[in-house]
C-alpha positions as a Markdown table, in Angstrom:
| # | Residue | x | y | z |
|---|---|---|---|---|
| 1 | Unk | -1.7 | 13.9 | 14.2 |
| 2 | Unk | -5.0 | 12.4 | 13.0 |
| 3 | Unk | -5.7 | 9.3 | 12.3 |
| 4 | Unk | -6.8 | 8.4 | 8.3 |
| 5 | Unk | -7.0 | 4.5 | 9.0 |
| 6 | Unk | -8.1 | 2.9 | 12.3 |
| 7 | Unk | -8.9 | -1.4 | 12.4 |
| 8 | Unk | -9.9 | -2.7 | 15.2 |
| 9 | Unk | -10.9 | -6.5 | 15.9 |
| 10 | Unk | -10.4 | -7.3 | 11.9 |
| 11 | Unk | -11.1 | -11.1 | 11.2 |
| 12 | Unk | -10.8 | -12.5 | 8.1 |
| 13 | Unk | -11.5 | -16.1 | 6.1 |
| 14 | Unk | -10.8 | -17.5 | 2.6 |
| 15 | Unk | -13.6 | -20.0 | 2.7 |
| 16 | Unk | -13.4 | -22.1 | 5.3 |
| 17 | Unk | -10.3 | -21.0 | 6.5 |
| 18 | Unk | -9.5 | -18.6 | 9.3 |
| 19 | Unk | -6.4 | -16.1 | 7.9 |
| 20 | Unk | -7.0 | -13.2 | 10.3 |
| 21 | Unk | -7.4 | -13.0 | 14.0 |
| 22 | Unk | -8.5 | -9.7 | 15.5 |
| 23 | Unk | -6.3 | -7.6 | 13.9 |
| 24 | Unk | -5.8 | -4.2 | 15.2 |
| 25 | Unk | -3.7 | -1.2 | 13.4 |
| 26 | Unk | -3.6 | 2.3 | 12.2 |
| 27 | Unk | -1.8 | 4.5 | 9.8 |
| 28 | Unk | -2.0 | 8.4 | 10.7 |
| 29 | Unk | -1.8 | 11.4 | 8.1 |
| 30 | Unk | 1.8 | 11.7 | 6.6 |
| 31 | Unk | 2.9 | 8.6 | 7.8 |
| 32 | Unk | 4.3 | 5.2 | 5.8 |
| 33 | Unk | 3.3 | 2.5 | 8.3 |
| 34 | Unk | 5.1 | -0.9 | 7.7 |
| 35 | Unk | 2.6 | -4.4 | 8.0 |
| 36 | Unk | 5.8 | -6.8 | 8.5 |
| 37 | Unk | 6.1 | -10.8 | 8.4 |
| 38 | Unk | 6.9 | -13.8 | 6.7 |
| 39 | Unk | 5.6 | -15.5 | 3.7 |
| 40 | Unk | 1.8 | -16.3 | 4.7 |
| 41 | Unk | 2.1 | -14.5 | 7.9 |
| 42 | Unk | -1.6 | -12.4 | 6.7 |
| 43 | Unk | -0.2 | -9.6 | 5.1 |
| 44 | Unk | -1.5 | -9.8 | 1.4 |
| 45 | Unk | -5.3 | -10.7 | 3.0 |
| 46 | Unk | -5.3 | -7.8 | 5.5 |
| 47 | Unk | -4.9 | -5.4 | 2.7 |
| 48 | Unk | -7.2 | -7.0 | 0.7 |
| 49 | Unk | -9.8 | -7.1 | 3.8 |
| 50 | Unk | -9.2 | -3.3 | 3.9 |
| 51 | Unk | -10.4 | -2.7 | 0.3 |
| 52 | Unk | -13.2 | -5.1 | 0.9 |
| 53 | Unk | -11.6 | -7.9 | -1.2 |
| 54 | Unk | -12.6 | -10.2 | 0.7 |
| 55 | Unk | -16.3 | -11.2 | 1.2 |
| 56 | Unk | -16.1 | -13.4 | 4.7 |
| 57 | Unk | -14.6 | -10.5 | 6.9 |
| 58 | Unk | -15.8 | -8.9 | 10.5 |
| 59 | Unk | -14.2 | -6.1 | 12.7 |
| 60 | Unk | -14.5 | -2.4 | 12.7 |
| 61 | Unk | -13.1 | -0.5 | 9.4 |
| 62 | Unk | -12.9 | 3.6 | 9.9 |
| 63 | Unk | -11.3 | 5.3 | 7.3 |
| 64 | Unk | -11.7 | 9.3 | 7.0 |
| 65 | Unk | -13.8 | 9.0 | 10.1 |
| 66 | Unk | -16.3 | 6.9 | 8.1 |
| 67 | Unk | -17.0 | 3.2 | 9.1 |
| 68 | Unk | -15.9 | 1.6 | 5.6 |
| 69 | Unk | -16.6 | -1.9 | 7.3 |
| 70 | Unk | -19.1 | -3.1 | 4.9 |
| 71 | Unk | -17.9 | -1.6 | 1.5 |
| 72 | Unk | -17.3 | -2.6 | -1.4 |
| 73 | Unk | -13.9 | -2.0 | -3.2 |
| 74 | Unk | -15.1 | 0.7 | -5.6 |
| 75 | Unk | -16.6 | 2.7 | -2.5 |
| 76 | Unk | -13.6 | 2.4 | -1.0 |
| 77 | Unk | -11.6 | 3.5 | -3.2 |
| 78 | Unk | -13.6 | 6.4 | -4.0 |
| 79 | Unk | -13.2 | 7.7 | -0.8 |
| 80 | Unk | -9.5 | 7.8 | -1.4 |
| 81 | Unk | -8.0 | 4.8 | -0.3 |
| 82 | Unk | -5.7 | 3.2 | -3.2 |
| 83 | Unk | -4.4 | -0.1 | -3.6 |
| 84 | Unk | -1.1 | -1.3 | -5.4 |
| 85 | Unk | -1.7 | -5.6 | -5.8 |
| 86 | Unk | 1.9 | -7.9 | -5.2 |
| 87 | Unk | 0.7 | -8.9 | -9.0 |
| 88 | Unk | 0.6 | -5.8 | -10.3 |
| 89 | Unk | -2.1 | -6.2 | -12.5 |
| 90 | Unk | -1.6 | -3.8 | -15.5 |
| 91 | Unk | -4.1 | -3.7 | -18.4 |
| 92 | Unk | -1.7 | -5.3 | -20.5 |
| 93 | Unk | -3.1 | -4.3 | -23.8 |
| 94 | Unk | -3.5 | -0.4 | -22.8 |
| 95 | Unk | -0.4 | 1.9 | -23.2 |
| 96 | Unk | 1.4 | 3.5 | -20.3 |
| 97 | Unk | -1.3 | 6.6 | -20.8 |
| 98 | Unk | -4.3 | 4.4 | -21.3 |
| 99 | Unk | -3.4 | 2.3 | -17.8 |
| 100 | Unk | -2.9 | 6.0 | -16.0 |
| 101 | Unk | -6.7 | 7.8 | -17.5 |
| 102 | Unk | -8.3 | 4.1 | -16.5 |
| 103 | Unk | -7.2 | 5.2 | -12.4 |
| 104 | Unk | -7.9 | 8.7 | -12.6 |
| 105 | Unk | -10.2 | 9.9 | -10.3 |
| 106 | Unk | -11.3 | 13.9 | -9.1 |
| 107 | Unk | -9.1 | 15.9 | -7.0 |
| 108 | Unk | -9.2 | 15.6 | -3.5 |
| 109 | Unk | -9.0 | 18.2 | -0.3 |
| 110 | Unk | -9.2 | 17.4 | 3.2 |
| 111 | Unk | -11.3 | 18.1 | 6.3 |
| 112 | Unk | -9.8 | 21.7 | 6.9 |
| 113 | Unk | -10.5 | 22.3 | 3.1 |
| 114 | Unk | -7.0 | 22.2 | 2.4 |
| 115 | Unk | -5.7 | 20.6 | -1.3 |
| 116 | Unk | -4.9 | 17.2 | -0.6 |
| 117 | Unk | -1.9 | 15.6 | -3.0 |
| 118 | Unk | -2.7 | 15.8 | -7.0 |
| 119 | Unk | -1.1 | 14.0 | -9.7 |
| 120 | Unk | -1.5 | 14.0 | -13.2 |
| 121 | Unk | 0.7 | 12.0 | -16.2 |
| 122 | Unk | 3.7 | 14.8 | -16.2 |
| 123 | Unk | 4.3 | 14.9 | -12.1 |
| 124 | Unk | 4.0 | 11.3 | -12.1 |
| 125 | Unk | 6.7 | 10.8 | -15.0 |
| 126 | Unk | 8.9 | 12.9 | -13.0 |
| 127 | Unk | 8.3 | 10.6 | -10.1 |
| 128 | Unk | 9.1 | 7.8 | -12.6 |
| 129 | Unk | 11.2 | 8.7 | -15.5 |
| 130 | Unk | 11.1 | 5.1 | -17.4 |
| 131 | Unk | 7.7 | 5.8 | -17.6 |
| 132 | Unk | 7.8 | 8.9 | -19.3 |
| 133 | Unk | 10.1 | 7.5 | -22.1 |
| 134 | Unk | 7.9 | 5.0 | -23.2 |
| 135 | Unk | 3.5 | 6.3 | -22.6 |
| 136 | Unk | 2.9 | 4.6 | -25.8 |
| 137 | Unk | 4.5 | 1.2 | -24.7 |
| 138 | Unk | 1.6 | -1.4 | -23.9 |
| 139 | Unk | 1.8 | -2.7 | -20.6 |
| 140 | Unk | 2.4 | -6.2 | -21.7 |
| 141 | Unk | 5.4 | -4.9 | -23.7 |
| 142 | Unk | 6.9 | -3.7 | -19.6 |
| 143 | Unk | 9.6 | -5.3 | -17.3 |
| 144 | Unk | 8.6 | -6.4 | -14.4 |
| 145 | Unk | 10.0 | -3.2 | -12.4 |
| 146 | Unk | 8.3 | -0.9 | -14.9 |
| 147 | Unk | 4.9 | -2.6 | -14.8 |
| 148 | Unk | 5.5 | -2.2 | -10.8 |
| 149 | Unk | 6.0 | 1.6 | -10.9 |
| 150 | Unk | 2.9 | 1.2 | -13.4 |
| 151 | Unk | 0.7 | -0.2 | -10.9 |
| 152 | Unk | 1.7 | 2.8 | -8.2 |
| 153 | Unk | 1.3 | 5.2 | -11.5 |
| 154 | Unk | -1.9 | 4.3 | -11.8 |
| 155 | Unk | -3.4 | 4.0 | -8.4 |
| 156 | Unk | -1.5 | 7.5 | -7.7 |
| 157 | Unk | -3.9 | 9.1 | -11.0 |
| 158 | Unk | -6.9 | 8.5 | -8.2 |
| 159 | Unk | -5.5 | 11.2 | -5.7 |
| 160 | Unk | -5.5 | 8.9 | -2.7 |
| 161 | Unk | -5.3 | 10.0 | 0.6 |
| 162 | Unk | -3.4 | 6.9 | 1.6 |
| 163 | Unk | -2.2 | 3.9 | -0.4 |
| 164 | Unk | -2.4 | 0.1 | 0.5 |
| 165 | Unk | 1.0 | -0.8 | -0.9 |
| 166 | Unk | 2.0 | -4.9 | -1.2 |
| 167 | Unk | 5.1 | -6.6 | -1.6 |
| 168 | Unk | 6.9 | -3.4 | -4.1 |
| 169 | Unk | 10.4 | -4.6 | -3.3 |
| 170 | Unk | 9.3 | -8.1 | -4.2 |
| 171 | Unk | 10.7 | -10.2 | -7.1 |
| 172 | Unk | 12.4 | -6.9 | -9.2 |
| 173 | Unk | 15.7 | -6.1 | -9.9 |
| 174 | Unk | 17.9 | -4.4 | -7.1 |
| 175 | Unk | 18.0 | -1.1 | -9.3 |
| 176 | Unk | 14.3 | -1.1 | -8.7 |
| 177 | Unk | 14.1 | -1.1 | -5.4 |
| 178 | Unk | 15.9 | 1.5 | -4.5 |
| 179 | Unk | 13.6 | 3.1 | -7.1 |
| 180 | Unk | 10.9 | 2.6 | -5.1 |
| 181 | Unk | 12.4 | 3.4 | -2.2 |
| 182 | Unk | 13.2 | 6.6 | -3.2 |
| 183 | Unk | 9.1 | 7.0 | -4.9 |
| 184 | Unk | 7.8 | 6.3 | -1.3 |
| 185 | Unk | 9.7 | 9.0 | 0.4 |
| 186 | Unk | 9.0 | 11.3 | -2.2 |
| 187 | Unk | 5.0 | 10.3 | -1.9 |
| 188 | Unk | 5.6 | 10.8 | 2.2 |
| 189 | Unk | 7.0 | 14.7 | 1.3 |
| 190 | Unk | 4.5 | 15.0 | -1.0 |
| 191 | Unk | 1.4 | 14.2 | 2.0 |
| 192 | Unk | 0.6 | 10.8 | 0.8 |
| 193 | Unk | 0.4 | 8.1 | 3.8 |
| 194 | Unk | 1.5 | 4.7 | 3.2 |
| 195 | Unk | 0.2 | 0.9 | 4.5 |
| 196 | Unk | 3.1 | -1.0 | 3.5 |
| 197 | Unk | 3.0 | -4.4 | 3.1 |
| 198 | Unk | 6.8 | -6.1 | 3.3 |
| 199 | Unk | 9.0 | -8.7 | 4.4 |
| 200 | Unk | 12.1 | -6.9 | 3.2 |
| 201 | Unk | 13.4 | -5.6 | 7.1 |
| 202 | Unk | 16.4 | -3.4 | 4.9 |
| 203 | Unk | 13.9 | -2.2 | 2.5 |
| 204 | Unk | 10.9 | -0.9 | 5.3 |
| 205 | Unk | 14.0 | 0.7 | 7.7 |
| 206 | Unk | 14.4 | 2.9 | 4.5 |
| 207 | Unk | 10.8 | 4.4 | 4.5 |
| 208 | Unk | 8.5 | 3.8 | 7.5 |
| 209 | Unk | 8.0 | 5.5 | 10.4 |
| 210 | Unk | 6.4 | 2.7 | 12.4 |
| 211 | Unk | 5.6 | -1.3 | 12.3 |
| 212 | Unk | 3.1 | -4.4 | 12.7 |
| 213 | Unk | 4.5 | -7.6 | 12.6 |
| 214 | Unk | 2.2 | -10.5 | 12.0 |
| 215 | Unk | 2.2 | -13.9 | 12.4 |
| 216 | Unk | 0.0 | -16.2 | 11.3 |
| 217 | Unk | -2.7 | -13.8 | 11.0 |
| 218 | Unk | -2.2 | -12.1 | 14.6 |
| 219 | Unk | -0.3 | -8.6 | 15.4 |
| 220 | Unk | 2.5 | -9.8 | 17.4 |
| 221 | Unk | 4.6 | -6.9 | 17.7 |
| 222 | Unk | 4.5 | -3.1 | 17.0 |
| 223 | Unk | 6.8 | -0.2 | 17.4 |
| 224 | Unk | 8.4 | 2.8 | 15.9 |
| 225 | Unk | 10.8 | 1.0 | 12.7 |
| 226 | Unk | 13.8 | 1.9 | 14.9 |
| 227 | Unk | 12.6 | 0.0 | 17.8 |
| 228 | Unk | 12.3 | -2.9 | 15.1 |
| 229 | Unk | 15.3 | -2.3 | 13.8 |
| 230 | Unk | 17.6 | -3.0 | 16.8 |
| 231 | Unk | 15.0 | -5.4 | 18.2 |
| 232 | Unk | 17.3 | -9.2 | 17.3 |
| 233 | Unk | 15.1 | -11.3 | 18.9 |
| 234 | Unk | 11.4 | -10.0 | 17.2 |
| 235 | Unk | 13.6 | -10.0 | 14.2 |
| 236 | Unk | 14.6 | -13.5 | 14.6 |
| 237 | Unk | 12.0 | -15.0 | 15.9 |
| 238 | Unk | 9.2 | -13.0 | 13.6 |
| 239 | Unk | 11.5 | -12.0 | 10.6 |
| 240 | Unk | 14.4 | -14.1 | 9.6 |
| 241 | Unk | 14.4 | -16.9 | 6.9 |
C-alpha cells in the first residue's frame, strides 16, 4: 500500500503559542485515516499546517513523494491535496455551479499512469442530490448541511488525490450526517483517501480504517478504528466529554 501522506516531527505555533508538538502521521492510498480528540486537542491546526496555513510551522511534509514542507496552500493543493474548512467557507454570492467551476482543477493520474478519481457537476450531484435540485441557489441562500456538502462539492471539482476533511459531522442536523457518512464511503470506493478530522467516536467508527488521537497538540494514541473502538480507557481518558 503506498503511502500518499507521510509527517514526521510536525510543530506548529499561532504566534507566540506552541499548538503542535512533533506530530507524526500518515494516510496511505485508499484509506480514510481518522485525526481524533477533543475540542482544542490540535486537530483544526494540523490540517491547516498540512496545507501550509500556517506560517510558523517546522517538521518534514512528504506528500506524493514530494517534500511539500515549505509550500504554500495553492502549491499544495495543486498537487492534489484538497481541503474541506470546519467553516465551510462557500462563496456566498456564487450559485451552487459557480462555487463548483471556482474548485475545478485538471484531471489527475497516478504514478503507474493509471486515471486517478474524476468528478465533474453531474457525478458529484449524484453523490449529493440536494445539490442537484438547486445549481442556481446562491450559497448564502444554503442550510448549513447543504453548504457543508458544498464545501466537499467543491474541493472534490479539484480531482484530489486525498482530502483534508474537518469537523463534517459538526453542528448539522442528524439527517446530514449520515449523509456524509455515506459520501465518505462512497469517495473511499471511488479511490479517494481521506484525513479526517473528528471528535464524533460514532461518526469515525462508520468510515475509517485507522486513528490518531491527539491531545494537546501531541499524538497520544494510534491504531486500526477497531482497536479504538473497544479501547474504554483511550476513549475515556482521550475522548469522552
Amino acid at each position: 500500500m503506498s503511502t500518499l501522506l507521510a509527517v514526521r516531527g510536525l510543530n506548529a505555533w499561532y504566534g507566540a503559542a506552541h499548538i503542535l508538538f512533533d506530530v507524526d502521521l500518515q494516510v496511505n492510498r485508499g484509506e480514510v485515516v481518522a485525526l481524533m480528540g477533543r475540542n482544542g486537542a490540535g486537530k483544526s491546526t494540523t490540517l491547516k499546517a498540512l496545507m501550509g496555513m500556517l506560517p510558523k510551522r517546522k517538521g518534514t511534509i512528504s506528500f506524493l513523494g514530494k517534500d511539500v514542507s515549505r509550500a504554500e496552500p495553492h502549491e499544495v493543493a495543486r498537487l492534489g491535496l484538497g481541503y474541506v474548512p470546519e467553516d465551510r467557507r462557500v462563496f456566498a454570492d456564487l450559485t451552487v455551479m459557480e462555487n463548483l467551476e471556482v474548485g475545478k482543477q485538471s484531471p489527475r493520474a497516478w504514478a503507474d499512469d493509471s486515471a486517478a478519481p474524476v468528478w465533474t457537476p453531474e457525478k458529484l450531484f449524484k453523490l449529493f442530490p440536494n445539490l442537484g435540485e438547486m445549481p442556481d441557489r446562491p450559497g448564502g441562500r444554503m442550510s448549513g448541511g447543504e453548504q457543508q456538502m458544498l464545501t466537499v462539492a467543491r474541493t472534490l471539482m479539484g480531482n484530489p488525490y486525498l482530502v483534508l476533511l474537518d469537523e463534517p459531522s459538526e453542528g448539522v442536523a442528524p439527517v446530514i450526517v449520515e449523509q456524509m457518512a455515506q459520501m465518505i464511503l462512497e469517495l473511499k470506493a471511488q479511490g479517494v483517501s481521506i484525513l479526517l478530522s473528528e471528535q464524533n467516536i460514532y461518526f469515525a467508527e462508520l468510515v475509517s480504517d485507522r486513528a490518531y488521537v491527539l491531545e494537546k497538540g501531541q499524538i497520544r494514541y494510534q491504531a486500526s478504528m477497531a482497536e479504538l473502538s473497544v479501547n474504554e480507557e483511550v476513549r475515556r481518558t482521550y475522548l469522552s466529554v
